[in-house]
C-alpha positions in Angstrom: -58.2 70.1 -76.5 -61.0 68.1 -77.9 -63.5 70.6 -77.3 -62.2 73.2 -80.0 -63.1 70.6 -82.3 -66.5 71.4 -82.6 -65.4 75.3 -83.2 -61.8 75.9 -84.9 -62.7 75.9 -87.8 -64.8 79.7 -87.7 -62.3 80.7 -85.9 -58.9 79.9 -86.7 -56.6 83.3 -86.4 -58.4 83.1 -82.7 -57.6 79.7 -81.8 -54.3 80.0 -83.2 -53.1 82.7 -80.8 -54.8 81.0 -77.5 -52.7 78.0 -78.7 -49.7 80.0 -78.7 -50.2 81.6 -75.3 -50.3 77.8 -73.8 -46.9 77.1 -75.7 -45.1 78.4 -72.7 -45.9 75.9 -70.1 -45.6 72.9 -72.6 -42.0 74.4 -73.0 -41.4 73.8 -69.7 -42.9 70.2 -70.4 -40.4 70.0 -72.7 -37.6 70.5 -70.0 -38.8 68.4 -67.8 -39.0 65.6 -70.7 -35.6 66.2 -71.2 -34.8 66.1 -67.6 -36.4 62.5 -67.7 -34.2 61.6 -70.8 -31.2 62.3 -68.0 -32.4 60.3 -66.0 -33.3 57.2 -67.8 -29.7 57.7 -69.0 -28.6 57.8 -65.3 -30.4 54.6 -64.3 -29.3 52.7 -67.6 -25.9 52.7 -65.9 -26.3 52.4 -62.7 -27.9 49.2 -63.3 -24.8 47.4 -64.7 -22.2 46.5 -62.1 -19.5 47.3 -64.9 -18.2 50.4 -65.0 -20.9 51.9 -67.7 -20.4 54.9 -69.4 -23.4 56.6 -72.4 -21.7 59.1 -74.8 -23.3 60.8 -77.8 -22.6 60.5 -81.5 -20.9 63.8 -81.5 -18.3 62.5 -78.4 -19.4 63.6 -74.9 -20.5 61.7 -72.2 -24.2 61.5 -71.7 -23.5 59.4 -68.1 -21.6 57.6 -66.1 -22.3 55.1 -63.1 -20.1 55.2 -60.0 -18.0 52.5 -61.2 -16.7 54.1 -64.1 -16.7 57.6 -62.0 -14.3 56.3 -60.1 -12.1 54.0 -62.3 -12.0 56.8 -65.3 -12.6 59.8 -63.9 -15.6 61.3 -65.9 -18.7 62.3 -65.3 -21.1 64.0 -67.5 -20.2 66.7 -70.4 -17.0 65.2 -70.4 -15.6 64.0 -73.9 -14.8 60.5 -74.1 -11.7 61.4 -76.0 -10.7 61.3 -72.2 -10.8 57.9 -72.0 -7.5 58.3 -74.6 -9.1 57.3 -77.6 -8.3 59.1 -80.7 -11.2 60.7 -82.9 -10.3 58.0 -85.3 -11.1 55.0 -82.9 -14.5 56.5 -81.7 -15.4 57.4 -85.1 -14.0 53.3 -86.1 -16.1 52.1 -83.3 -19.1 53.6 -83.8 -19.4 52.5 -88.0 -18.7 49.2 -86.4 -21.3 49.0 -84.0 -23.5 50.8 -86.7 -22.8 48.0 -89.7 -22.7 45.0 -87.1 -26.1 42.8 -87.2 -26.2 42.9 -82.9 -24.7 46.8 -82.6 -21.6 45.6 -81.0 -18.0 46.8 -81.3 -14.9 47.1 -79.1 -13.3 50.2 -77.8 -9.5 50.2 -76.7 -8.9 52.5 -74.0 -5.7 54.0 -72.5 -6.8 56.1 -69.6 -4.0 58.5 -68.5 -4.6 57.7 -65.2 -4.2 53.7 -65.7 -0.9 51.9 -66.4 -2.4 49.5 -68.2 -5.1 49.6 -71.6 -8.8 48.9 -70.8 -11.2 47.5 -73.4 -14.5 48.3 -73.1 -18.0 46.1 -75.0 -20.3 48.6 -76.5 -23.4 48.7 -78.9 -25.2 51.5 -80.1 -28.6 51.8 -78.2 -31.2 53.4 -80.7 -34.1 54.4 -78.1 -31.2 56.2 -76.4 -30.2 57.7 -79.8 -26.4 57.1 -78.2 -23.4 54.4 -77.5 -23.2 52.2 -74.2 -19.7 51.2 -72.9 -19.0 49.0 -70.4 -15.5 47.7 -68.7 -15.8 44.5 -67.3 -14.5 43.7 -63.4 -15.0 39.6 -63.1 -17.9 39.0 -61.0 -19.2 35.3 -60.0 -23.0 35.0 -60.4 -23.3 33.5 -56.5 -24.6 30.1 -58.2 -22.3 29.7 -60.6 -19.3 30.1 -58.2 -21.3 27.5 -56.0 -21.5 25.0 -59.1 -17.6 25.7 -59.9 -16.8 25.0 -56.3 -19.0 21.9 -55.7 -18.0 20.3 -58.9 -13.9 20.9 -58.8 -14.1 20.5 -55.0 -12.4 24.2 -55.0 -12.1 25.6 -50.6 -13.1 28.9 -50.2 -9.2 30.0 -50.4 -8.7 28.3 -54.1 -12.2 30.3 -55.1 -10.7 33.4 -54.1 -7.7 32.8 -56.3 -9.6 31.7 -59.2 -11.7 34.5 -59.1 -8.4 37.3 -58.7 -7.1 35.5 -61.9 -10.5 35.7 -63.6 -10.0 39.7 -62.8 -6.5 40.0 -64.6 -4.4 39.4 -61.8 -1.2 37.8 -61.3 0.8 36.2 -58.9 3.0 38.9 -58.1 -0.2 41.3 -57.8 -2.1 38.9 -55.3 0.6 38.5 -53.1 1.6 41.9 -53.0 -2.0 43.0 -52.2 -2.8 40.3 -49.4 0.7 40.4 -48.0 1.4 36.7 -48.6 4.7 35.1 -49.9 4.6 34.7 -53.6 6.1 31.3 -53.6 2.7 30.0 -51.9 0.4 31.9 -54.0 2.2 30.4 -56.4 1.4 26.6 -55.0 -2.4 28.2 -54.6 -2.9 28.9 -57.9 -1.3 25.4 -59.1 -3.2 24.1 -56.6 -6.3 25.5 -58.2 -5.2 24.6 -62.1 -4.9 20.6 -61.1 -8.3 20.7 -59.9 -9.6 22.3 -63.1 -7.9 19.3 -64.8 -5.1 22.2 -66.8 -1.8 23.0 -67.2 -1.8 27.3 -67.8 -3.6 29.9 -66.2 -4.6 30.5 -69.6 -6.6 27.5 -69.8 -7.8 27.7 -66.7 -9.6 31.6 -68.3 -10.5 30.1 -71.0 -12.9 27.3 -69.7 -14.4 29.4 -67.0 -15.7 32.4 -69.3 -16.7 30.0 -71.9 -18.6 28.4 -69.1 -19.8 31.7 -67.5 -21.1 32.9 -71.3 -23.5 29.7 -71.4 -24.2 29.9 -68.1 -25.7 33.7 -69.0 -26.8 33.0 -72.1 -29.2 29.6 -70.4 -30.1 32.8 -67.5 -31.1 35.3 -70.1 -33.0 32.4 -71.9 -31.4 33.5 -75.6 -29.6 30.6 -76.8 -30.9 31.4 -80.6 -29.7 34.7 -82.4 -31.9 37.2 -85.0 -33.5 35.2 -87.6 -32.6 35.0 -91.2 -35.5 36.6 -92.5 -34.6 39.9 -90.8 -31.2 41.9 -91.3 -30.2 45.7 -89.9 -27.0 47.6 -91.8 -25.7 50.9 -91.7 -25.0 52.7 -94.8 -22.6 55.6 -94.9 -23.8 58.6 -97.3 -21.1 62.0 -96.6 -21.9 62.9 -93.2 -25.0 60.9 -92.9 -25.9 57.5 -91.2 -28.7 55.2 -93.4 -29.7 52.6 -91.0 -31.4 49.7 -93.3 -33.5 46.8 -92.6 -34.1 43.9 -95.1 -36.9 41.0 -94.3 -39.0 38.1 -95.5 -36.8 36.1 -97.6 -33.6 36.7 -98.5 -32.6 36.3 -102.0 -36.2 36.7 -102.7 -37.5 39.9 -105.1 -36.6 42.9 -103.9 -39.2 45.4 -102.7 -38.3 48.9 -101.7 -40.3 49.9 -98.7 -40.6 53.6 -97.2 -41.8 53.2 -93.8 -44.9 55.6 -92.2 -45.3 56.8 -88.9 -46.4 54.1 -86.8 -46.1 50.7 -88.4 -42.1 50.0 -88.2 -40.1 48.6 -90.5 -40.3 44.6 -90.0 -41.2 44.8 -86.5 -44.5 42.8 -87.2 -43.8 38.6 -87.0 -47.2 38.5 -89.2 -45.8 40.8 -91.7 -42.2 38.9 -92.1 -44.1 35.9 -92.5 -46.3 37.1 -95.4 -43.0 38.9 -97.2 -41.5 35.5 -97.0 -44.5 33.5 -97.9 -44.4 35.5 -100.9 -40.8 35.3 -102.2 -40.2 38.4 -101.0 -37.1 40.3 -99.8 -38.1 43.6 -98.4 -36.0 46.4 -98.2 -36.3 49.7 -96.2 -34.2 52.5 -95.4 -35.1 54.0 -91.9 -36.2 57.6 -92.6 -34.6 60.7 -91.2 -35.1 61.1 -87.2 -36.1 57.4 -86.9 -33.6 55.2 -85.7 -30.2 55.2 -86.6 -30.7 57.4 -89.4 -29.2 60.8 -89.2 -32.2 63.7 -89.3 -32.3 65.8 -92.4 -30.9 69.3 -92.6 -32.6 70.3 -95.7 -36.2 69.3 -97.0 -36.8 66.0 -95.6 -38.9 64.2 -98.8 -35.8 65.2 -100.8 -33.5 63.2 -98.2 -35.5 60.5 -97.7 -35.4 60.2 -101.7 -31.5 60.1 -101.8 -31.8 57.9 -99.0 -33.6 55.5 -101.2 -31.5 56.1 -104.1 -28.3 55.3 -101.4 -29.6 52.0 -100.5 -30.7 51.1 -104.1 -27.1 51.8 -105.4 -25.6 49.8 -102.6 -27.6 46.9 -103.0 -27.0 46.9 -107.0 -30.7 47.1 -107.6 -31.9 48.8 -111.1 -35.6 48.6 -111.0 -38.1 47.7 -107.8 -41.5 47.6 -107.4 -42.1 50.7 -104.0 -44.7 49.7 -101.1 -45.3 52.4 -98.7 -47.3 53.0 -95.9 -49.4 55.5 -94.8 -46.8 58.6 -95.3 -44.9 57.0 -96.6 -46.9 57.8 -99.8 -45.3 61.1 -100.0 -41.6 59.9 -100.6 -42.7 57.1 -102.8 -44.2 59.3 -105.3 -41.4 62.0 -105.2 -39.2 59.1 -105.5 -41.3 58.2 -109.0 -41.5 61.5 -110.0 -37.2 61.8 -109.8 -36.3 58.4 -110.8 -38.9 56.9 -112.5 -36.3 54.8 -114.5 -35.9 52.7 -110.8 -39.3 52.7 -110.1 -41.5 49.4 -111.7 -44.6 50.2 -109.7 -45.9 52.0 -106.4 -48.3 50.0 -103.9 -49.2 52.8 -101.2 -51.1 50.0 -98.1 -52.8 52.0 -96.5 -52.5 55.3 -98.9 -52.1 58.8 -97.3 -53.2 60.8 -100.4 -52.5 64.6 -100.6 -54.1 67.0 -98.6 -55.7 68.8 -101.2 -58.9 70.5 -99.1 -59.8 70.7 -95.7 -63.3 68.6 -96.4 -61.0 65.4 -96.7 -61.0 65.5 -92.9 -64.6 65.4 -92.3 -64.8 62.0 -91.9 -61.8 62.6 -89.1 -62.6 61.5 -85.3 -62.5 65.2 -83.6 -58.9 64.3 -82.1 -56.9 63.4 -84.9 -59.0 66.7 -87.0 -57.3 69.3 -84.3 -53.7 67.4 -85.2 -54.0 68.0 -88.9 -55.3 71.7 -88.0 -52.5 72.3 -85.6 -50.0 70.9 -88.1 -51.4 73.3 -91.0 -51.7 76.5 -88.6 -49.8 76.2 -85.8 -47.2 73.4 -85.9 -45.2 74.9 -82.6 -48.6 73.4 -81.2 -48.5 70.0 -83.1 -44.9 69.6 -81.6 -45.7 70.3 -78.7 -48.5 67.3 -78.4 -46.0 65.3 -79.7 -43.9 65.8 -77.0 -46.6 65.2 -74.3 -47.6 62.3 -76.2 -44.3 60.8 -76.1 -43.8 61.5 -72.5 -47.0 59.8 -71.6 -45.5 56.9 -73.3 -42.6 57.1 -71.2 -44.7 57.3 -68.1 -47.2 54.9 -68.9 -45.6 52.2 -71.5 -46.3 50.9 -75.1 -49.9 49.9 -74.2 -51.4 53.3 -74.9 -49.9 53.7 -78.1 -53.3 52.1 -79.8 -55.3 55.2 -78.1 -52.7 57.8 -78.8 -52.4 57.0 -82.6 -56.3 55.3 -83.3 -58.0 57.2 -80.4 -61.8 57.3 -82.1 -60.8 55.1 -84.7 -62.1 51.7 -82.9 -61.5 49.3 -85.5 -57.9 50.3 -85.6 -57.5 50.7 -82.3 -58.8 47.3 -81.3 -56.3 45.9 -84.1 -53.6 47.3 -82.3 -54.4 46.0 -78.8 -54.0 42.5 -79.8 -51.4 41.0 -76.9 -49.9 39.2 -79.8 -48.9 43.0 -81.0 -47.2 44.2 -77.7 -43.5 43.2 -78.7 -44.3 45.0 -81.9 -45.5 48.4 -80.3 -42.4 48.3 -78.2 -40.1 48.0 -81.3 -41.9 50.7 -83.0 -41.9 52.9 -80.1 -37.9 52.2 -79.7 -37.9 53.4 -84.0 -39.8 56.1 -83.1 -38.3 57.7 -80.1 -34.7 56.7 -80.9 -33.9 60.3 -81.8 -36.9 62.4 -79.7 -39.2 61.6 -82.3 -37.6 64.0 -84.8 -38.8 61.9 -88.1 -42.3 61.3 -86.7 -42.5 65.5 -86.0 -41.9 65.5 -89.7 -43.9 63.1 -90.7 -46.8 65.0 -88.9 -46.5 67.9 -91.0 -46.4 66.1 -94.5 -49.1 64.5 -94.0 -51.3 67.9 -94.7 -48.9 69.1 -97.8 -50.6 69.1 -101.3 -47.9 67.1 -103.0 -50.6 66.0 -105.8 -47.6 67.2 -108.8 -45.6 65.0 -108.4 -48.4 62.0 -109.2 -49.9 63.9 -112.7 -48.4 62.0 -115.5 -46.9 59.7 -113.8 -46.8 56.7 -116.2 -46.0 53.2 -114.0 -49.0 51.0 -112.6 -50.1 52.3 -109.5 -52.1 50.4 -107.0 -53.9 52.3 -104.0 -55.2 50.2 -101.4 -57.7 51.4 -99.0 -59.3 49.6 -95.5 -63.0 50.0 -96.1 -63.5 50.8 -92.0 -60.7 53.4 -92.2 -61.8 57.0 -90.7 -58.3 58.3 -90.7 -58.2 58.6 -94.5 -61.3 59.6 -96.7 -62.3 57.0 -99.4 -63.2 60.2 -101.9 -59.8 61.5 -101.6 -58.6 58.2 -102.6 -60.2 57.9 -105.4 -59.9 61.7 -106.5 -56.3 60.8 -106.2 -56.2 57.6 -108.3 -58.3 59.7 -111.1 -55.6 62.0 -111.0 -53.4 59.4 -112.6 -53.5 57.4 -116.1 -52.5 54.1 -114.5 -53.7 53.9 -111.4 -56.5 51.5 -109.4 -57.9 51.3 -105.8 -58.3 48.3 -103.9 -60.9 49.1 -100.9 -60.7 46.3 -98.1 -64.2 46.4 -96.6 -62.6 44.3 -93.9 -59.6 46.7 -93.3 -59.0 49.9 -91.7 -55.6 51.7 -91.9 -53.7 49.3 -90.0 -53.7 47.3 -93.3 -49.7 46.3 -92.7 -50.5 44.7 -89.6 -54.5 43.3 -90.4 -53.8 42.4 -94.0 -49.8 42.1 -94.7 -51.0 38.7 -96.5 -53.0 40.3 -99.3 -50.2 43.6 -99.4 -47.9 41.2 -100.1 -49.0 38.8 -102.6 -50.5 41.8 -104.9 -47.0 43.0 -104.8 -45.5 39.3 -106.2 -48.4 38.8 -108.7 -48.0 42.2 -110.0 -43.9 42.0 -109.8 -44.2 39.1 -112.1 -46.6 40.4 -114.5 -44.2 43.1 -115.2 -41.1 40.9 -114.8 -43.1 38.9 -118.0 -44.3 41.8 -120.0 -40.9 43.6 -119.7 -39.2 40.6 -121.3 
């Protein structure tokens, strides 16, 4: 691909039809990208010992492991409604998992084949873009029934008993199923409460899974949960999800933030550090086809504005200052331009200015020149290396992101590749992916609209900053841009690139508080 860069532009009607004739084996690409989709779905339940079922937003099963083959009876395609849950408790379940802080809910089942109700754990998994349920069949981590033994002095016979009752079973059931007298499973089973030092087999439950859960908890290393200074929600709009994150310090100033295409939202340590630092409480609403938010079916800028004005309305908030990154720009402006009685300034860090002539690319390494070309002329094309792009991250992992997104762009790339960043990458990734990359396609494509209307006029301080090593964005376009406007300034970074979020979140941020309470003092 990279050597049409040095001839697409004579020859675009040309190029664009070769392009087209190569669509049809990056279609079947596609199909096998979805096949691998299947797949990691497959393997994400066959690795839990549970029975483990994955089912969409929309009701059907995605997968099911053996265990759960066998125990319910479904398999793939099949709606979980099978399961005996009304549309009312899936759709209950799922607005739980979506508002709860670690994506967990309970789901009450009544399998028609089962006389008795099964409850199944289950969170919403966004880089599967679907819901994980699991029903638990008591299982002794071989150590931990050691311990248990060792320290109650439990024989092998009493272990057995314990662990039948950890499994739901009674008296009645064990004798039944081991053809032994109940009255001396009975003496068993008091046998093995006196050792435990308790009186019911309710007590004798309760101490072993609260034992068992710190027990796990000590495995998996996890002993502390999310942090204060960052917060997930789910807002509910009509028919569409809104998943929001808020960071840096709660209580803080509020600062809108619309997320661009590779940065996250909060995923940077550095970053919710600085937001705190600076008094800050930083709100963003994930945009459509990124996380848990639901795609757009209209024009996305539009949607990511009501999105805005959702969250906004929800939270009680009149007035905010609006950071943005990269493409962010877009919606921030449009968000100006239709409410500018909410908006006390815009902060774009790094700015993506309109595309208002194809010499604002020349600057461009050749790579990221054919994207914007493909996304102008041919954007079947631009999908399509998204697709491949996102595959190879499949393939490969997180530590090629830097090349895929900065190839040519060393200083950016190198600021990326930090190992301090790889958690980061992986978060943004999961953001990214969660729903095939459907808000990153978008975001592709706005990034060459001329959206430069919506900025004429517009009459609240403006403040464009602008990494002085940057080749992904020219420096004249910026400042055409910020001439465009009666109240608008650059700030160039000579030691910044665009990765100005993760390289100089400090300096983003304070700008915003000093300006925040500038206005906060002239306004009163």
């Amino acid at each position: 691909m990279s050597s049409l860069a040095a001839h697409f532009e004579e020859n675009d009607e040309a190029l664009a039809q070769l392009s087209l004739q190569h669509l049809a084996p990056q279609d079947s690409r596609v199909a096998q990208s979805l096949r691998e989709r299947q797949t990691a779905l497959t393997r994400r339940v066959d690795s839990l010992l549970d029975a483990a079922i994955v089912f969409s937003s929309n009701g059907v099963v995605l997968a099911a492991n053996r265990t759960a083959a066998h125990r319910f009876g479904l398999a793939s395609g099949d709606p979980i409604a099978a399961l005996g849950v009304s549309k009312v408790d899936i759709a209950t379940f799922m607005a739980r998992c979506d508002a709860a802080s670690d994506r967990q809910a309970l789901l009450v089942a009544h399998p028609p084949s089962q006389y008795e109700r099964s409850i199944l754990a289950g969170r919403y998994v966004p880089e599967l873009d679907a819901y994980l349920v699991s029903a638990g069949i008591w299982s002794w981590p071989p150590a931990l029934l050691d311990e248990f033994r060792r320290l109650f002095g439990l024989t092998e016979r009493e272990a057995a008993i314990l662990t039948d009752m950890m499994s739901g079973q009674g008296a009645q059931q064990i004798a039944e199923r081991d053809g032994r007298a109940l009255g001396t499973v009975r003496q068993q089973i008091k046998a093995v409460l006196a050792k435990l030092e308790v009186t019911t087999q309710a007590q004798a439950l309760a101490l072993v899974a609260s034992t068992a859960l710190s027990w796990h908890r000590l495995s998996a290393g996890s002993l502390s949960g999310p942090g204060e200074d960052f917060q997930v929600l789910t807002l509910v709009n009509g028919h569409r999800r809104i998943g929001v994150r808020g960071f840096g310090l709660p209580g803080g100033r509020p600062v809108l933030l619309v997320h661009g295409a590779m940065f996250g939202v909060g995923d940077l340590a550095i970053e919710r550090a600085a937001a705190r630092e600076a008094g800050l409480w930083v709100l963003a609403a994930e945009k459509p086809g990124y996380g848990r938010t639901t795609p757009a079916h209209g024009d996305v800028v539009e949607t990511i504005v009501d999105d805005m004005l959702t969250l906004l309305d929800h939270t009680g908030i009149e007035r905010t200052v609006v950071l943005a990154h990269d493409v962010g720009t877009i919606a921030a402006f449009r968000f100006a331009y239709r409410a500018p009685q909410r908006v006390s300034a815009i902060l774009a860090a790094p700015v993506s200015p309109p595309m208002r002539s194809w010499a604002q690319t020349e600057d461009m390494p050749s790579t990221h020149r054919i994207h914007a070309w493909a996304a102008q002329r041919v954007p079947r094309l631009m999908n399509m290396m998204i697709t491949l792009g996102v595959g190879q991250i499949q393939r490969q992992g997180v530590s090629i992101m830097p090349d895929l997104f900065f190839g040519g762009c060393e200083f950016d790339r190198l600021a990326w590749t930090m190992s301090d960043n790889a958690d980061a990458l992986r978060s943004i990734y999961s953001l990214m992916a969660a729903q095939n990359a459907h808000g990153f396609r978008q975001d592709m494509l706005l990034t060459n609209l001329d959206w430069s209307e919506w900025a004429r006029g517009l009459d609240v301080p403006v403040r464009l900053f602008h990494g002085g090593k940057s080749r992904t964005v020219a420096e004249g376009a910026v400042h055409h841009f910020a001439a465009s406007m009666p109240n608008a300034d650059v700030v160039t970074v000579e030691d910044g690139g665009h990765t100005l979020p993760l390289t100089h979140s400090g300096l983003i941020f304070d700008q915003i508080a000093g300006l925040d309470c500038r206005l906060t003092a002239r306004s009163q």
